[in-house]
N, C-alpha and C positions, 0 to 999 in steps of 0.2 A: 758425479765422477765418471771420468771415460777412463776404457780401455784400453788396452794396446798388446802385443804377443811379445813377448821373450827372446825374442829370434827362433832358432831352429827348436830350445826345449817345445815349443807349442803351449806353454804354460798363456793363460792369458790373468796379466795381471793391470792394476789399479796404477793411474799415470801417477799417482803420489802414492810415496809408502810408508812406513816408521820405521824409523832407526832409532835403534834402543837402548846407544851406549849411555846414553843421559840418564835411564831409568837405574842402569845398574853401580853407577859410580856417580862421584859431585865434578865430572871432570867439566860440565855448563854449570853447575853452583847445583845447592838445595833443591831436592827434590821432597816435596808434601809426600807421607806416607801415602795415603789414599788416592791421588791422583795418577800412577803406572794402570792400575786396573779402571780408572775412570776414563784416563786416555784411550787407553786398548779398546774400550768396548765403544768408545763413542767413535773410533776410527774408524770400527766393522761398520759400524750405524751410518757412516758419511758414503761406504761405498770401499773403504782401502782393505785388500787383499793381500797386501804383500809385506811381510815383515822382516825385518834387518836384524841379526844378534851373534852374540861370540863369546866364545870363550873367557875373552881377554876384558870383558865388559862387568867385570866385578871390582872384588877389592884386592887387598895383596894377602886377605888372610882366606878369601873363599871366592874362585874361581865359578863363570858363568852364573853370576844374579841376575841379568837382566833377561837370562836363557829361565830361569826359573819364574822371575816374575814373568816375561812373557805366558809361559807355560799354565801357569794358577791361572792368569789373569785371562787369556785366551777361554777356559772352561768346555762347555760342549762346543764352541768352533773350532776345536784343535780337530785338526784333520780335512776341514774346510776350506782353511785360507795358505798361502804358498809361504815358506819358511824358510829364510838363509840364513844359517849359519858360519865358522870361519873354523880353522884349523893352525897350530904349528904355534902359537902365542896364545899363552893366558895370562890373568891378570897375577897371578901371585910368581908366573915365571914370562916375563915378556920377553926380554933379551937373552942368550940368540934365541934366533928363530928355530923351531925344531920340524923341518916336512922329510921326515922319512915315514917309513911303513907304520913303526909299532906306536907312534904319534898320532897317525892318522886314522888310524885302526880305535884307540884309545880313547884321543877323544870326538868322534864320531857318538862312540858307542855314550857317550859322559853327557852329550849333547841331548842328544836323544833320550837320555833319562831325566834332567833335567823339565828340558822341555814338554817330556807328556805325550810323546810320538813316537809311530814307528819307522817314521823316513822322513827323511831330509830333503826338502824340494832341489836347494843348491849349496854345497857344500864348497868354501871358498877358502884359496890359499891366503892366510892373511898377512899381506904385506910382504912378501920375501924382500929383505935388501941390496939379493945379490942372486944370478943364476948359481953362485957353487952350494949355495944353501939348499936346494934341491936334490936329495939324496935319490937315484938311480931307481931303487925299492919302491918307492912311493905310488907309483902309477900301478903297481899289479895288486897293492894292497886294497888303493879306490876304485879299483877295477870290478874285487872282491866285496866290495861293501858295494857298490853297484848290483851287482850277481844277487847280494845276499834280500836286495831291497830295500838296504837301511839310506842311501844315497841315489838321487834319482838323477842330480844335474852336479857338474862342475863348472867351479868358474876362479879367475884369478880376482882379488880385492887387491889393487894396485897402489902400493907408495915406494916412495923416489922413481920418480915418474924413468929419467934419465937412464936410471940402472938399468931399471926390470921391464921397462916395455917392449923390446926387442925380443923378450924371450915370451911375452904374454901373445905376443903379435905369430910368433911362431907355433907358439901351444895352440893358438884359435886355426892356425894354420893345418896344423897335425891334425887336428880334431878331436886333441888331447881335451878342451875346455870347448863349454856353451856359453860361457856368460863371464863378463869382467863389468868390475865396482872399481869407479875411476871416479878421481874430484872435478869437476865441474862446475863454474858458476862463471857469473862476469871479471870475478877476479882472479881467477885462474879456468887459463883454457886450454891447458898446454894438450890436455889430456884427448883433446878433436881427431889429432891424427890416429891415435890407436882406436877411435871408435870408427874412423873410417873403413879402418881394417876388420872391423865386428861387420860392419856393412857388409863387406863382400865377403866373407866369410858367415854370412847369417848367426851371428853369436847376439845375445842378449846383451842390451848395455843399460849399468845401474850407475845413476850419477848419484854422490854422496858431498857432504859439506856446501851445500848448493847457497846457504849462507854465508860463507865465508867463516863459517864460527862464528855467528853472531854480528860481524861486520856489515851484513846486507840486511839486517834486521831491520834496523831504520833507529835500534835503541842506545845505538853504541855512538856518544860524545866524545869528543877528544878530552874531555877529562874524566871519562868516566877510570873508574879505578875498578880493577879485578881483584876477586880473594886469591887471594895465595893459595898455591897449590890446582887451581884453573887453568885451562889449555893457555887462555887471553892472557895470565900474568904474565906470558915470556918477555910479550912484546915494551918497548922502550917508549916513551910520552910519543918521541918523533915516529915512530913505526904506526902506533894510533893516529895521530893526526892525518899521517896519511894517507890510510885505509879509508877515514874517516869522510875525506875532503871527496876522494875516490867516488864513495858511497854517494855523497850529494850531488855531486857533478851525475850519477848515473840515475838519480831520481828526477833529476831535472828534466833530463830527456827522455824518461820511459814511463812517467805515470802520464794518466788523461782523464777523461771522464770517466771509463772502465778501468782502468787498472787505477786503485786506489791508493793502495803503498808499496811500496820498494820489494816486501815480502811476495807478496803477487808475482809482482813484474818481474823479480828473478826467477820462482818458477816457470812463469808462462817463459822466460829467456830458456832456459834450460828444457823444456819439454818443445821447442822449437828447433833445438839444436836436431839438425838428421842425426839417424841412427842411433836417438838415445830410446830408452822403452820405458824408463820409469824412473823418478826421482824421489829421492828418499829427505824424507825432515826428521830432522834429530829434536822435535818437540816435546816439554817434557809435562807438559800440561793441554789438555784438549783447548782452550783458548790459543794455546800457541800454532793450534792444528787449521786453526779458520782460515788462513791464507793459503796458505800452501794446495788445500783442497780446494778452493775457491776459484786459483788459477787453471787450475783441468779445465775448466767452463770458460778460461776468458778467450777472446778474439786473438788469434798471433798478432804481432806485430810485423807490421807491413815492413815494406822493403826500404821506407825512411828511416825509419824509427831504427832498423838491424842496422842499417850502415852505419850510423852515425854512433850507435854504441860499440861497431870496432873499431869508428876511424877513432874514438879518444880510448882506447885498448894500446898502452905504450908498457905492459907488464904486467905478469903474472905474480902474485903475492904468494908468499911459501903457503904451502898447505900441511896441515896436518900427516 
């Protein structure tokens, strides 16, 4: 596993992380009871430092489980390895968003019980859909948890790109935020120009969905069928197919001798991209972990290989 720095936090974390919304809800399918804490420890064992969790990553009747299995499951490394969290959305109340003070203040403090610590590496606004959702309060509260020790880093976690990037671009500007969680992969890139903006503003950048949901997996058929209630059910026969076709056409041109399959090749694509510091896998089992860790180590792709997976780049697929 290589490393790389955070931008200005100084943190230095693991080119691959875990993202843990998988462990705490069925939203990628069934998860084996005993495989959260088999994953978790076999991660620290591969080299990964940095873990992804939230609030919003439970069920509708018990808010932050995967904050909690991280937490059990992490044991005497809690306190070791770098910790993000999210704020303003849980899972038993996700819609609207809630970022004002006494939110922020709440569940900070919710987090941190959960999880088994007593500070928060980066505490991240999750998802606003809009700048009025920003309640004026909020900055002196994180301010406050900052003061107090329980928050060390902020950062924005970024969806609808179109809306909220403008004002994530100015937060990094202000010096309001260290670090922004933006989607990233081959099939969607929209997210480049705000990480440009993390560059010259030295802000951390955390790429998330780097599979496409499963689409870059290499597992997903145009007939494969989704359980209901799955992020993958939304999409229509024709919407797979053409993720699908997507997917192959991009395998075609990016595996070789060293990059083995598609799972590689989008991370080593994604830890290539400038200004990114670490890319997170939403694996829900340590076999699903072997690629993703694998590409840390592989060779970048030369300057054939990169052109030619932008010149057939004609669209960004919705992201989560």
């Amino acid at each position: 596993m290589n490393y790389r720095i955070l931008g200005r936090t100084g943190l230095k974390v693991s080119e691959v992380g875990l993202g843990t919304w998988a462990l705490g809800s069925g939203i990628y399918g069934k998860v084996d009871e005993d495989a959260p804490a088999k994953l978790i420890q076999g991660a620290i064992d591969q080299g990964i430092n940095f873990f992804d969790t939230a609030p919003l990553y439970g069920t509708k009747e018990t808010d932050g489980v995967s904050e909690t299995i991280l937490g059990e499951s992490l044991g005497s490394h809690r306190g070791k390895v770098i910790i993000s969290t999210k704020f303003g959305r849980t899972s038993s109340n996700v819609i609207p968003g809630r970022f004002h003070a006494a939110e922020a203040r709440e569940s900070c403090e919710a987090s941190l019980r959960r999880i088994g610590v007593d500070a928060l590496d980066v505490l991240f606004f999750h998802s606003p859909f809009k700048p009025e959702e920003i309640h004026d309060d909020v900055w002196a509260e994180l301010s406050k948890l900052k003061d107090e020790g329980k928050v060390r880093f902020l950062g924005h976690s970024v969806s609808l790109f179109d809306d909220t990037a403008p004002m994530s671009a100015q937060w990094m500007k202000d010096g309001l935020i260290d670090v922004i969680q933006v989607v990233l992969s081959p099939f969607n890139r929209e997210a480049r120009s705000l990480i440009e903006t993390a560059k010259a503003c030295d802000c951390g950048v955390v790429a998330r969905e780097c599979l496409a949901n499963g689409f870059l997996s290499g597992a997903i058929r145009e007939d494969t069928v989704f359980p209901e209630g799955s992020l993958n059910a939304r999409y229509s026969r024709e919407e797979i197919a053409e993720r699908v076709a997507y997917a192959n056409q991009l395998s075609e041109t990016m595996l070789n001798d060293e990059v083995e399959n598609l799972v590689q090749a989008t991370y080593r694509w994604v830890l290539d991209q400038p200004g990114v510091s670490l890319a997170l896998s939403g694996a829900k089992d340590l076999g699903e972990m072997v690629d993703p860790v694998k590409a840390s180590d592989l060779t970048s792709f030369d300057d054939v290989v990169s052109g030619e997976v932008e010149e057939m780049h004609s669209q960004d697929f919705g992201a989560a």
